[in-house]
C-alpha positions in Angstrom: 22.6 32.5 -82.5 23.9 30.4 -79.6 27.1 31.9 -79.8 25.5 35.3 -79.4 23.5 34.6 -76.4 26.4 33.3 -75.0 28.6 36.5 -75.6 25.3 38.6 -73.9 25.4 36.6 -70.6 29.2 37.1 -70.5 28.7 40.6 -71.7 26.4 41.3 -69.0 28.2 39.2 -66.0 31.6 41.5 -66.5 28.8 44.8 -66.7 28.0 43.6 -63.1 31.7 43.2 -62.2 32.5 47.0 -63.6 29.7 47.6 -60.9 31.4 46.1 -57.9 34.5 48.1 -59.6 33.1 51.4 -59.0 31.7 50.4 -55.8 35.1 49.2 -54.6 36.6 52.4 -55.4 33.7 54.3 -53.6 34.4 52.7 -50.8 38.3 53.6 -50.6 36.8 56.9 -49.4 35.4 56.2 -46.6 38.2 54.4 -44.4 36.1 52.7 -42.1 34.2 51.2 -44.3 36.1 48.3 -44.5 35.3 47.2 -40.9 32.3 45.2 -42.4 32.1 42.2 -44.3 30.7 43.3 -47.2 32.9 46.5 -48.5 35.7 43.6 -47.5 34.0 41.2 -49.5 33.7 43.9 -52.8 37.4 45.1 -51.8 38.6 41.8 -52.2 36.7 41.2 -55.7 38.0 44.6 -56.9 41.6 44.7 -56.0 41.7 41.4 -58.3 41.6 43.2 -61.4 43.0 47.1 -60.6 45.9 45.8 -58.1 47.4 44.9 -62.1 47.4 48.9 -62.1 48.6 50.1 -59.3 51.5 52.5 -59.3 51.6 53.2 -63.6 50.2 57.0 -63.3 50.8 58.2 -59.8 51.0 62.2 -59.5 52.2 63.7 -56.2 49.5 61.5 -54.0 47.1 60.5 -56.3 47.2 57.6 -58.0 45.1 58.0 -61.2 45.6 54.0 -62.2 42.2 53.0 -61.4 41.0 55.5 -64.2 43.3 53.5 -66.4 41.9 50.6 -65.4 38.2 51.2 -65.8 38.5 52.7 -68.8 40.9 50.1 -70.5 37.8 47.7 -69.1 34.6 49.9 -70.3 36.8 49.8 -73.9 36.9 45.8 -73.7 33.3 45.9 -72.7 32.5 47.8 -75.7 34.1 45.8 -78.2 32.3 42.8 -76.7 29.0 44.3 -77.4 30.0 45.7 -81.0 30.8 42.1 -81.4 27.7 41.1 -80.4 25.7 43.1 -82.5 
């Protein structure tokens, strides 16, 4: 029962983090962005996990790592909650 509760408040915490992920990448597009504290703030907590990434799938100019990286993420988020339940 504990040990359950426990696995939800991680479960959630890293749902939050796959948040800041896809706001980190949103922000990428927009160059400017990162003139402000903030975006540099969710830059900075992004680029911890999908720097690991960078460079694996890389076709012409587009690098299609971060897909890798969120999905490989969303999978390990899923077998948390199957765990869970």
């Amino acid at each position: 029962m504990i040990l359950g509760k426990a696995l939800l408040v991680i479960w959630f915490a890293l749902r939050i983090y796959f948040s800041i992920l896809v706001i980190g990448i949103i922000l990428t597009w927009f160059p400017r962005s990162f003139d402000y504290k903030l975006p540099r703030i969710i830059r900075k907590m992004s680029n911890w996990y999908l720097e690991r990434f960078t460079g694996i799938v890389v076709l012409g100019s587009i690098d299609f790592t971060t897909i890798i990286g969120l999905l490989l993420y969303e999978g390990v988020l899923d077998l948390l909650m199957i765990s869970i339940i």
